[in-house]
C-alpha positions as a Markdown table, in Angstrom:
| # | Residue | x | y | z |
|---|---|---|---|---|
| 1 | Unk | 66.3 | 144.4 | 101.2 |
| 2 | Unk | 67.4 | 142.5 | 104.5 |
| 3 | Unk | 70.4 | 141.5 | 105.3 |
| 4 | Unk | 69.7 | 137.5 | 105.2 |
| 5 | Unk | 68.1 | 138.2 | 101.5 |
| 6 | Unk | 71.3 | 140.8 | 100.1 |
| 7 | Unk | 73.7 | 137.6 | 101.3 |
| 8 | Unk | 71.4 | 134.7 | 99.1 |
| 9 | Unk | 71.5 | 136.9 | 96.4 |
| 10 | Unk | 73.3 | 135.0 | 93.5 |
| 11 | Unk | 73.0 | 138.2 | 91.5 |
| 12 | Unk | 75.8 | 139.7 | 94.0 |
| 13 | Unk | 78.8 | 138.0 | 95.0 |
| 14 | Unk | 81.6 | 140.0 | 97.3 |
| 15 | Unk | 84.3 | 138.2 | 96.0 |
| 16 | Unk | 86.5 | 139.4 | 93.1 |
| 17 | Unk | 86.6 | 137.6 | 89.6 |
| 18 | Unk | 90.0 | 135.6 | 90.3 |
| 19 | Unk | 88.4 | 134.7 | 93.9 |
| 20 | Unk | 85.5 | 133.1 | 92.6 |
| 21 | Unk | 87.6 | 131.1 | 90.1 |
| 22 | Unk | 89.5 | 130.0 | 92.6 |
| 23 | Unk | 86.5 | 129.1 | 95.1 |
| 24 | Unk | 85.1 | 127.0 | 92.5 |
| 25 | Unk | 87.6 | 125.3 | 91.7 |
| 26 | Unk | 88.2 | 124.3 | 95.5 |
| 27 | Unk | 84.7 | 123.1 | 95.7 |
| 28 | Unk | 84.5 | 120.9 | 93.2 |
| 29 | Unk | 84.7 | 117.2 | 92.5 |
| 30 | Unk | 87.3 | 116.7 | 90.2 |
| 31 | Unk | 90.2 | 118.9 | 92.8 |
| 32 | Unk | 88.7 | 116.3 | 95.4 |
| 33 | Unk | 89.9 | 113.5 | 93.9 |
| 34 | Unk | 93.5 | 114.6 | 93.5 |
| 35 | Unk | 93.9 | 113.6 | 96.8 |
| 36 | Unk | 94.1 | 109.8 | 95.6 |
| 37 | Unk | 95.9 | 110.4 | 92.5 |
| 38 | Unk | 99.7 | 109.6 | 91.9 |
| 39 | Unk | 102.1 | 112.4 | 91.5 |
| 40 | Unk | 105.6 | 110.0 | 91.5 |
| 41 | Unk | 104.7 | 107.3 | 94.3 |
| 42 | Unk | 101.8 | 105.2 | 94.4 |
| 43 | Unk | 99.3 | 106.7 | 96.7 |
| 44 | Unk | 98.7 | 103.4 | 98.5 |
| 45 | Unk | 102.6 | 103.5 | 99.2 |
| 46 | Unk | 102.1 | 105.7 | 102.3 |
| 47 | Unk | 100.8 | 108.6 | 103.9 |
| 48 | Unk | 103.2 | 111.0 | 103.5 |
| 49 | Unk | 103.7 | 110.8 | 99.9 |
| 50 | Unk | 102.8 | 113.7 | 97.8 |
| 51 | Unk | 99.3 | 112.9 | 96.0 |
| 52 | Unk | 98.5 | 116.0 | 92.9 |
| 53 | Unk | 96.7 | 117.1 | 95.7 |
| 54 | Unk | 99.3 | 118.1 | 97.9 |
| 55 | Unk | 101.1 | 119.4 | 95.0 |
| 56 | Unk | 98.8 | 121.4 | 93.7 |
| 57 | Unk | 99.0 | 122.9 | 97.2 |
| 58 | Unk | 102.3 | 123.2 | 97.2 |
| 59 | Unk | 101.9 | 125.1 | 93.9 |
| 60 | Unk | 99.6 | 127.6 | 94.6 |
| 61 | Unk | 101.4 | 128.6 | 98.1 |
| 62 | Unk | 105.1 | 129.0 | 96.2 |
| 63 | Unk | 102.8 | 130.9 | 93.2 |
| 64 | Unk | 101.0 | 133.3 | 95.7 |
| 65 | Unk | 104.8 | 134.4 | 97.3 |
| 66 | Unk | 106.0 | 134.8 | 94.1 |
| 67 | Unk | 103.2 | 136.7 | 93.1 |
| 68 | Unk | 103.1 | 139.0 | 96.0 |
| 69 | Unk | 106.6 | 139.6 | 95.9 |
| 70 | Unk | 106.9 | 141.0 | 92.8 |
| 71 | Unk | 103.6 | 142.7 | 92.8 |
| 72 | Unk | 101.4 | 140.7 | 90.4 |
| 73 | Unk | 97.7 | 139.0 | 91.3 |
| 74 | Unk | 98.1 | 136.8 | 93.9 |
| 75 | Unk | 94.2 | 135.3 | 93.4 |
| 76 | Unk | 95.1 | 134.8 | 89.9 |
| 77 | Unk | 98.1 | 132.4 | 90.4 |
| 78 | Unk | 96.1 | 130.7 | 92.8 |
| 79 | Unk | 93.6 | 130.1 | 90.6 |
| 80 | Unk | 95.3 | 128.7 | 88.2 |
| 81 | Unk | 98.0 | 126.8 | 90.5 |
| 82 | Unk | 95.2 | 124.7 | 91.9 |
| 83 | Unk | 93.1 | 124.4 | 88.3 |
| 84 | Unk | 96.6 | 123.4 | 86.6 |
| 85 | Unk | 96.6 | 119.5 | 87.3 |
| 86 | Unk | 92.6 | 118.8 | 87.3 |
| 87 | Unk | 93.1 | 116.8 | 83.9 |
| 88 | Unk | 95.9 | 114.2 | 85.3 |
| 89 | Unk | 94.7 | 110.5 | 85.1 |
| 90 | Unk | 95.7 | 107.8 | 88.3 |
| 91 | Unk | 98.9 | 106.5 | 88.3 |
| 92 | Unk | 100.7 | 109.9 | 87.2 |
| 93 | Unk | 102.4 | 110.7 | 84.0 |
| 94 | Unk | 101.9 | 107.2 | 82.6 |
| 95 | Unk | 98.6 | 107.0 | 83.3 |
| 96 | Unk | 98.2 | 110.1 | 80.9 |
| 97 | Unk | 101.2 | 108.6 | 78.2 |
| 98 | Unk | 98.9 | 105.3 | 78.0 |
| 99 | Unk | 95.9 | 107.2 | 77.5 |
| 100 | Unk | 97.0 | 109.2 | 74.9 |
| 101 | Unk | 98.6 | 105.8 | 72.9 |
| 102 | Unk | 95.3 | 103.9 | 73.1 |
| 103 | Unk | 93.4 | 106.5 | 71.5 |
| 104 | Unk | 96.0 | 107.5 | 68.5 |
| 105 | Unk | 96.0 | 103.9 | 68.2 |
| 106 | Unk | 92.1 | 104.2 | 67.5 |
| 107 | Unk | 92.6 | 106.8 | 65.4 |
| 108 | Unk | 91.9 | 109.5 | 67.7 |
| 109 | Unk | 94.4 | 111.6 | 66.1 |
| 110 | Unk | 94.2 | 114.4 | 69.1 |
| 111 | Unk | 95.1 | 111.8 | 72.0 |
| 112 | Unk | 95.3 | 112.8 | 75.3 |
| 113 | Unk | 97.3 | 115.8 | 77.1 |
| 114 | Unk | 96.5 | 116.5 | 80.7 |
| 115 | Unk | 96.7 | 119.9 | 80.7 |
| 116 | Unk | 94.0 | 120.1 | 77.7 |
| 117 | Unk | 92.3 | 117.7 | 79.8 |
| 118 | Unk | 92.8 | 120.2 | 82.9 |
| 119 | Unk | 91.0 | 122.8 | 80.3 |
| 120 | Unk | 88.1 | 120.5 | 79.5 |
| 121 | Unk | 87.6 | 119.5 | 83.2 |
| 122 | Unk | 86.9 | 123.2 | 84.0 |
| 123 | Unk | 85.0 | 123.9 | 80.7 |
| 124 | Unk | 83.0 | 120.5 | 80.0 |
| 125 | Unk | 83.3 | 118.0 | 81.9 |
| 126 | Unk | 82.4 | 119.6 | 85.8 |
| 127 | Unk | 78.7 | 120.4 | 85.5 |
| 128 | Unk | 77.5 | 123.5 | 87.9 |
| 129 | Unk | 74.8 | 125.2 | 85.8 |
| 130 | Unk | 71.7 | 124.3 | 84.4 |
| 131 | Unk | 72.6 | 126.5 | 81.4 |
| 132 | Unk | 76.0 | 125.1 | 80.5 |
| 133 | Unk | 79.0 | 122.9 | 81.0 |
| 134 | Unk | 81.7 | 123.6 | 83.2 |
| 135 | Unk | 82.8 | 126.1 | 86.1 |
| 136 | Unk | 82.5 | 129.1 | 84.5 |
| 137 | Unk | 86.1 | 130.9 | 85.2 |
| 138 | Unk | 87.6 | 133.7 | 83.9 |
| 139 | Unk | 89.4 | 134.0 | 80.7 |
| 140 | Unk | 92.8 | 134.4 | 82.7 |
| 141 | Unk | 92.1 | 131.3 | 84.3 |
| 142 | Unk | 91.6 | 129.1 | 81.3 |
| 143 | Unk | 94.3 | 130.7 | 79.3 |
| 144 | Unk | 96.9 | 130.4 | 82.2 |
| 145 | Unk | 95.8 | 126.5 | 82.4 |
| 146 | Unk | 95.8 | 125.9 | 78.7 |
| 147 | Unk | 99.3 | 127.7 | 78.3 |
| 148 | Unk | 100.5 | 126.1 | 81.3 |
| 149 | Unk | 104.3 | 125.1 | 79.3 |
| 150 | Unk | 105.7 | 126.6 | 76.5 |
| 151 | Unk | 105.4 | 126.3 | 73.8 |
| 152 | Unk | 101.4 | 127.0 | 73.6 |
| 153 | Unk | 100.6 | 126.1 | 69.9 |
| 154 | Unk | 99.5 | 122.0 | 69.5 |
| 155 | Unk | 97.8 | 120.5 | 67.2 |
| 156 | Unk | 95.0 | 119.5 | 69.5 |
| 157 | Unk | 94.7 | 123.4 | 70.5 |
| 158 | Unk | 93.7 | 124.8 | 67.1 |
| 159 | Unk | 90.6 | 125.7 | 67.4 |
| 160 | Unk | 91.1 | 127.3 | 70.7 |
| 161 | Unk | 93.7 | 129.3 | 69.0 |
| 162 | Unk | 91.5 | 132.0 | 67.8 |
| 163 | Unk | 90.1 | 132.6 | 71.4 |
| 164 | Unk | 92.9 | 132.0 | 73.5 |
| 165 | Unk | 95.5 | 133.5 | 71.0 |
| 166 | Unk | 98.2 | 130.5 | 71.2 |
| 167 | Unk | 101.1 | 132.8 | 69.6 |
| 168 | Unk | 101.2 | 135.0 | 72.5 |
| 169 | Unk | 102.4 | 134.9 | 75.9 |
| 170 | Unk | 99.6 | 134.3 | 78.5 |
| 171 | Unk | 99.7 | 136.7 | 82.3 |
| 172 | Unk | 102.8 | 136.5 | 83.8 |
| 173 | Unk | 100.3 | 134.8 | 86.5 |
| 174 | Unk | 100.1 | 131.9 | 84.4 |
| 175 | Unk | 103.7 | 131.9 | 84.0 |
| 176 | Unk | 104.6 | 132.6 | 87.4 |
| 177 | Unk | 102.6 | 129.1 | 87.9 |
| 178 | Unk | 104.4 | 127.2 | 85.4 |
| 179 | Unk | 107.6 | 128.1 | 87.6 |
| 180 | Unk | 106.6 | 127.4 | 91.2 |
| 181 | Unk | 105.1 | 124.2 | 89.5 |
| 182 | Unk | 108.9 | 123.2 | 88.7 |
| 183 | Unk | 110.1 | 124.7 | 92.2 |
| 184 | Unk | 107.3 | 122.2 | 93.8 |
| 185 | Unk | 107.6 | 118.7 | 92.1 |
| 186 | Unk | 111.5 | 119.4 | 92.0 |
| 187 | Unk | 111.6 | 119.9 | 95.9 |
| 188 | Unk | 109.1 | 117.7 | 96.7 |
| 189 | Unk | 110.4 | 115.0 | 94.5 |
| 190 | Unk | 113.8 | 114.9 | 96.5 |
| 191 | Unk | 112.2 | 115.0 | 99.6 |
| 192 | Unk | 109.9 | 111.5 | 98.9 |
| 193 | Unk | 112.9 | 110.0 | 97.1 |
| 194 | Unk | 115.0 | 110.3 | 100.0 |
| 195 | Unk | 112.2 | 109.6 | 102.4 |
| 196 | Unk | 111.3 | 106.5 | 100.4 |
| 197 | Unk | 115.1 | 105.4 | 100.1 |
| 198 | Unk | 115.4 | 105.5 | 96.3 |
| 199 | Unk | 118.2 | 108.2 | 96.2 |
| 200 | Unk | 120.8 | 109.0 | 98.8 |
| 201 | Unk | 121.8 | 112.8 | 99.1 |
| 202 | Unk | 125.3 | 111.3 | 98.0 |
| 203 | Unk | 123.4 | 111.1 | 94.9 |
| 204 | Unk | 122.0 | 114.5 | 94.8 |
| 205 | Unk | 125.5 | 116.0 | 95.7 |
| 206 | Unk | 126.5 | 115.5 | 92.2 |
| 207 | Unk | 124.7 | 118.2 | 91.3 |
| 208 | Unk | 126.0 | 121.6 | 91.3 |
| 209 | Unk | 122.8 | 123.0 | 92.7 |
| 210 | Unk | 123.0 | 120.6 | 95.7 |
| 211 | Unk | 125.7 | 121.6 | 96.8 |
| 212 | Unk | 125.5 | 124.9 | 97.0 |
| 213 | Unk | 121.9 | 124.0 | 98.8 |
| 214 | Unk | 124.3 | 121.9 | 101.2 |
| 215 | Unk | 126.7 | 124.6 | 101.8 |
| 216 | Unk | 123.6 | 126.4 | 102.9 |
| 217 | Unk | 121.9 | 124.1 | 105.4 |
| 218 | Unk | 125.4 | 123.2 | 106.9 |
| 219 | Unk | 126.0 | 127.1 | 107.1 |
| 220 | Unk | 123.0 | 126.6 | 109.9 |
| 221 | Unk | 124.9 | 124.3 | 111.9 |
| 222 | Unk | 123.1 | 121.7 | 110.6 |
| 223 | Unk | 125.3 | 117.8 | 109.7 |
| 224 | Unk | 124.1 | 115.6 | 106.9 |
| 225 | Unk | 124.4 | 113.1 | 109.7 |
| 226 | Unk | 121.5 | 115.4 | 111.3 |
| 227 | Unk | 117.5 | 114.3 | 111.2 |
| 228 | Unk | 116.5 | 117.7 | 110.3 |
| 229 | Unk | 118.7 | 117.8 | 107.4 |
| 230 | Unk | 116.4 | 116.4 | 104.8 |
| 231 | Unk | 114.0 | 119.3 | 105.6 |
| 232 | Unk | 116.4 | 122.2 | 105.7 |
| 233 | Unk | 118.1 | 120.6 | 102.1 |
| 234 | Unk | 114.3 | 121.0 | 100.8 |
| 235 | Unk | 113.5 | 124.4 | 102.2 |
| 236 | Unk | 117.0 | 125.7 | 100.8 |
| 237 | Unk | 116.7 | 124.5 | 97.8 |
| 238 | Unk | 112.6 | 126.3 | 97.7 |
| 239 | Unk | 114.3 | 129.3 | 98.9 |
| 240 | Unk | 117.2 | 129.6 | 96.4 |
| 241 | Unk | 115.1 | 129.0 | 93.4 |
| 242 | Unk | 112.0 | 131.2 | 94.7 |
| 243 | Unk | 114.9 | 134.0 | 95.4 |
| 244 | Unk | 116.8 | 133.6 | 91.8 |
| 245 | Unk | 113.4 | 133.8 | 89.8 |
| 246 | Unk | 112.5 | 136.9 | 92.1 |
| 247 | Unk | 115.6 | 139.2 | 91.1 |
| 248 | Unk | 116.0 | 137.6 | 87.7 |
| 249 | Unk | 112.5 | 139.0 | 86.6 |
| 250 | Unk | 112.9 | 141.3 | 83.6 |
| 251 | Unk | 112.1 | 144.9 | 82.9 |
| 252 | Unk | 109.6 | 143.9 | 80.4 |
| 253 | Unk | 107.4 | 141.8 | 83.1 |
| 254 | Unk | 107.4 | 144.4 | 85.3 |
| 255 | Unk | 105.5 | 146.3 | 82.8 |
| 256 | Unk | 102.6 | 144.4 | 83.4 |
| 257 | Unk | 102.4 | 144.8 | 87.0 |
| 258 | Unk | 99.2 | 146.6 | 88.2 |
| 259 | Unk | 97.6 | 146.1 | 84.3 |
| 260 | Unk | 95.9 | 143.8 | 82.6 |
| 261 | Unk | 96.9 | 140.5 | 83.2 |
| 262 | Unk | 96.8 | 139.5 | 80.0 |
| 263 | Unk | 100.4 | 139.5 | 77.7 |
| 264 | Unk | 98.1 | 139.8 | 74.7 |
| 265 | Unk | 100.9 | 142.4 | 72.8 |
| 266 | Unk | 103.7 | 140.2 | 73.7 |
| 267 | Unk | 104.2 | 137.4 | 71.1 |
| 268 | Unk | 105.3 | 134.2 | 72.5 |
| 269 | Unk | 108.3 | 134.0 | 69.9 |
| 270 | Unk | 109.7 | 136.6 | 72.2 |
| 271 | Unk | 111.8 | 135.9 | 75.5 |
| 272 | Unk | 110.5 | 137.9 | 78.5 |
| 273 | Unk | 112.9 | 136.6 | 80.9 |
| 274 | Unk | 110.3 | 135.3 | 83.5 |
| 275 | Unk | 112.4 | 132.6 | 85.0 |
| 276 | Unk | 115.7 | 131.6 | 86.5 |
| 277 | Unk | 119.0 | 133.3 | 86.2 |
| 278 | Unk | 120.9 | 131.0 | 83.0 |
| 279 | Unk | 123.2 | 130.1 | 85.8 |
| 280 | Unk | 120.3 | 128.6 | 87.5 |
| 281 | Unk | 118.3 | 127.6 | 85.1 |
| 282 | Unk | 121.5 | 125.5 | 83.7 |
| 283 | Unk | 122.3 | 124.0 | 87.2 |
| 284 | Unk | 118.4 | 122.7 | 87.8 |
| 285 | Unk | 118.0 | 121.5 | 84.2 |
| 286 | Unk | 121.4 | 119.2 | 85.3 |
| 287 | Unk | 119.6 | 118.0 | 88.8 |
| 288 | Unk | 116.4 | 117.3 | 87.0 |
| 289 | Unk | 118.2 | 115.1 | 84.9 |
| 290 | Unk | 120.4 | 113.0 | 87.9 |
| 291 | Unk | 116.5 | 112.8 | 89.3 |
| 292 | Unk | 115.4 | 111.4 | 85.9 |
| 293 | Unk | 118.1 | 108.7 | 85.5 |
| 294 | Unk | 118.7 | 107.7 | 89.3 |
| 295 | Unk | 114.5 | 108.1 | 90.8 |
| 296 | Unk | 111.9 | 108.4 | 88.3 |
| 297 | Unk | 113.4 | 105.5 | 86.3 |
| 298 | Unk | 113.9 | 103.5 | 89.3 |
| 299 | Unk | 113.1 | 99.8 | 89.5 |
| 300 | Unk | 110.5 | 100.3 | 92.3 |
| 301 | Unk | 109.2 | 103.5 | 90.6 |
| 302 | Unk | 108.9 | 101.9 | 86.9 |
| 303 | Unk | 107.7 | 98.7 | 88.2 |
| 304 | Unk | 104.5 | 100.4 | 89.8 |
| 305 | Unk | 104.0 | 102.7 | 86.6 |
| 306 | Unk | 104.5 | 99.7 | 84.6 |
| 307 | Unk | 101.0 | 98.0 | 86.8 |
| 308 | Unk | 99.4 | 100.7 | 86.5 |
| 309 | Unk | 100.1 | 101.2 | 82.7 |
| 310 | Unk | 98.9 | 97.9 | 82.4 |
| 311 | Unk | 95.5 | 98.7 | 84.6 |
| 312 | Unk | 94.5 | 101.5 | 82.1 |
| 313 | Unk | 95.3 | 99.4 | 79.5 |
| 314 | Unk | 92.7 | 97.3 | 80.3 |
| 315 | Unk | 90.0 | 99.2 | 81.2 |
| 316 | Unk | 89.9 | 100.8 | 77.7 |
| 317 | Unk | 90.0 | 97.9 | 76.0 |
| 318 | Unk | 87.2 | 96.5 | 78.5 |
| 319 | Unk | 85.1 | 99.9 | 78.0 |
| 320 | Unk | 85.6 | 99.9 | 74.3 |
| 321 | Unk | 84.7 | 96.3 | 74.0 |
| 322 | Unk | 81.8 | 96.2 | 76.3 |
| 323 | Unk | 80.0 | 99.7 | 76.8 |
| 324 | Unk | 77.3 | 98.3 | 79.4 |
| 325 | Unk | 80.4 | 98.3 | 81.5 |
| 326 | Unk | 80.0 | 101.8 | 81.9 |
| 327 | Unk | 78.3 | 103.6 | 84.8 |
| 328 | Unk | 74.8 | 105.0 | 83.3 |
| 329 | Unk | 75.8 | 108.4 | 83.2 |
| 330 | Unk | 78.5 | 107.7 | 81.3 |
| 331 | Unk | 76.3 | 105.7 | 78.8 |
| 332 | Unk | 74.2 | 108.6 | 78.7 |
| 333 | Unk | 77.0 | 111.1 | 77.3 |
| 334 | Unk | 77.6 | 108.6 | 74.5 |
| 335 | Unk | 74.6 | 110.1 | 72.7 |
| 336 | Unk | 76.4 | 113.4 | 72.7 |
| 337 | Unk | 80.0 | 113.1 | 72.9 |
| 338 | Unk | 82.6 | 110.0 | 71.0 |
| 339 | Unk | 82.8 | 107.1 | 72.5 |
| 340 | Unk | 86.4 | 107.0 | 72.5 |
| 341 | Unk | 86.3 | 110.2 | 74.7 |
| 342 | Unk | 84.1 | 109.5 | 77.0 |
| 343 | Unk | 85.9 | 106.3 | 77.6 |
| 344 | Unk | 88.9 | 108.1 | 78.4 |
| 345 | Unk | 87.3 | 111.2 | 80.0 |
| 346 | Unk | 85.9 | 108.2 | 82.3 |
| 347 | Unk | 89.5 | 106.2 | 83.0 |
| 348 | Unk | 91.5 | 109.9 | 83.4 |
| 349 | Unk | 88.8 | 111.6 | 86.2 |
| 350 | Unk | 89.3 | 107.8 | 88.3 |
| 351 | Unk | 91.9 | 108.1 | 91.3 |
| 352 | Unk | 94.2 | 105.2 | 91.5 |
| 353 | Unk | 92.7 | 103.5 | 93.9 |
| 354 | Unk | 89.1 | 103.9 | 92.1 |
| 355 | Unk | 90.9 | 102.6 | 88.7 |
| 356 | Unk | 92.8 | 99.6 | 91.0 |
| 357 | Unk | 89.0 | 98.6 | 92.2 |
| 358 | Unk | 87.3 | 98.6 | 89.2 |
| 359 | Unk | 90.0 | 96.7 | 87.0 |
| 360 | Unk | 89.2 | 94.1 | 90.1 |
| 361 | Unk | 85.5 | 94.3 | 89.3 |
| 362 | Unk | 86.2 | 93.5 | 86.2 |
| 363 | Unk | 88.7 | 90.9 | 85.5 |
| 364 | Unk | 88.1 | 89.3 | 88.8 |
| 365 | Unk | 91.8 | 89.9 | 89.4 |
| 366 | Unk | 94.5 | 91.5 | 92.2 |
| 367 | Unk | 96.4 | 94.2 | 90.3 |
C-alpha cells in the first residue's frame, strides 16, 4: 500500500480513542458556536468577555494540568472539558432555566438541562455518519459529560441509567473536569466583573479566600493600586485552588491512576475525596456566594438576562404557534422527533446573537 493510500485510510486512524473524541468535538459545529454564546456577560458587551467558548478553553487547559500532575489521562479530560458545555442555550443560564419552564409548562415533564443537552448534542443532534446520529465518542466521554455534577441520578436520566450506571462514580477524568470547571468560571468570573466594573476588589476582600490571594500577589511586590494587579489576583487565585485540589487528592483516586478510567466499583454514595481541602472548599463556597449576591444578581447583569429571557420566550411561543416559522430541516425532524423538542433543540443550539436576529425577523422588533 502507498503511503498517500495508508494515510486516506479511514479504517486506520493514528490517534488514540480519547484523541479522536476530542478531535471531533473540535471540529464540529455545535463547539463553533460557543464562541457567540453568553457565559455571564452578553457577548455583544465586548471583546474581551468570556463567551462558553473561551471557557471551555479555559477548562480543558486547568483539566489537562491537573490531569498530568497527578498522573491521570490528560486526552480524556480534554475531551470532556471542551464536550462539557455543547448543550448551553444563548444568553447563559437563563437561557437554559427558560427553556426548561416553557416545556414543563407544556407538559414536557423532562424539561431542559444543559448538560443532558451537552449529551444529546454529541449523541443526536450533530450528524457525521451516514449510519447514525451523533459523534461517535467514547463511553468515557459521554459518561464524564452526563455526570458532569454530582449528584448523577435525575429523573430525566433514567433510562440512561442502565448504560451509564448513574449510582457510581464516573473517571476521576470526568471529575477532575467538574473541578477545573469551578476553578475557571470562578476566576474568570472575577476577572470580567472587575474589568466590567460590577465589583470592586474591596468587594472581593470580604472573602477569606481573597485575601489570602491578596497576601499573595502583594507578596510579589505587586499594589492594588498596580495595573497588573487584576491579573496576578486571578492567576493566584488559579494557582491556589489548582495546588489545594492537587495535594488534597485521596488515597483511593490514586488507585485508579494508570487503570481503567472508569470508577465503575466505586458507588457514588461514597466520598472519594477528589476535591478541595474542607478548609478550601469552605472558603470558595463563601466567595461564590459574595459573587452571587454582589455580580451575578447585578442590575446590569439581571437586566440583560431578563431581555434575553424574554427573547426565548418568544421564540417558543412563535415556533409552537406557527411551525412554518421553522427552517426546513427543522420541519423535517418533526416527522421523527416531538415537536416540543425540536423547538427547543432549535432555540438552545442558536448563539445569542443568532437568537437576537431572528426574534427581529420575527416580531419586527429591536430586542
Amino acid at each position: 500500500m502507498k503511503a498517500t493510500e495508508r494515510f486516506f485510510n479511514f479504517e486506520e486512524d493514528f490517534r488514540n480513542p480519547y484523541a479522536r473524541d476530542r478531535d471531533r468535538v473540535l471540529h464540529c459545529s455545535s463547539f463553533r458556536r460557543l464562541e457567540y454564546k453568553t457565559q455571564v456577560f452578553l457577548n455583544h458587551e465586548g471583546d474581551y468577555f468570556r463567551t462558553r467558548l473561551t471557557h471551555s478553553l479555559e477548562v480543558s487547559q486547568i483539566a489537562r494540568t491537573l490531569s498530568r500532575m497527578l498522573g491521570f489521562d490528560e486526552t480524556l479530560a480534554e475531551a470532556i472539558a471542551l464536550s462539557h458545555d455543547l448543550g448551553h442555550t444563548p444568553f447563559g443560564h437563563v437561557g437554559g432555566d427558560e427553556l426548561d419552564k416553557l416545556l414543563k409548562s407544556d407538559g414536557r415533564v423532562l424539561g431542559f438541562e444543559h448538560n443532558f443537552q451537552s449529551f444529546r448534542v454529541l449523541t443526536k443532534l450533530e450528524k457525521r455518519y451516514k449510519d447514525f446520529d451523533g459523534l461517535n465518542l467514547t463511553f468515557a466521554t459521554l459518561e464524564g459529560v452526563i455526570k458532569h455534577s454530582y449528584p448523577y441520578k435525575k429523573p430525566f436520566l433514567e433510562k440512561l441509567d442502565p448504560v451509564f450506571a448513574l449510582d457510581k462514580h464516573p473517571s476521576i477524568e470526568a471529575m477532575i473536569v467538574d473541578h477545573a470547571d469551578e476553578i475557571a468560571y470562578t476566576s474568570h468570573d472575577i476577572d470580567d466583573g472587575i474589568k466590567y466594573g460590577l465589583i470592586s476588589f474591596d468587594d472581593l476582600l470580604e472573602s477569606e479566600l481573597c485575601q489570602i490571594v491578596d497576601v499573595a500577589v502583594q507578596r510579589e511586590g505587586i499594589s492594588r493600586a498596580d495595573r497588573l494587579y487584576r491579573h496576578r489576583f486571578v492567576a493566584a487565585l488559579i494557582k491556589i485552588l489548582v495546588e489545594d485540589f492537587i495535594s488534597n487528592i485521596s488515597p483511593v483516586a490514586k488507585l485508579h491512576i494508570n487503570t481503567s478510567p472508569i470508577c465503575a466499583s466505586i458507588s457514588a454514595d461514597e466520598p472519594l475525596a477528589v476535591g478541595f481541602s474542607n478548609g478550601i472548599a469552605t472558603k470558595l463556597k463563601k466567595l461564590k456566594k459574595i459573587l452571587f449576591i454582589k455580580l451575578y444578581k447585578h442590575e446590569k447583569i439581571v437586566r440583560k438576562m431578563y431581555a434575553g429571557k424574554q427573547c426565548i420566550q418568544a421564540l417558543y411561543s412563535a415556533f409552537r404557534e406557527d411551525i412554518d416559522l421553522l427552517p426546513p430541516h427543522q420541519k423535517e425532524l418533526l416527522d421523527i422527533r416531538n415537536e416540543h423538542r425540536v423547538i427547543a433543540d432549535y432555540i438552545a443550539s442558536m448563539t445569542d446573537r443568532y437568537a437576537m436576529k431572528t426574534y427581529h425577523e420575527i416580531h419586527g422588533l429591536a430586542l
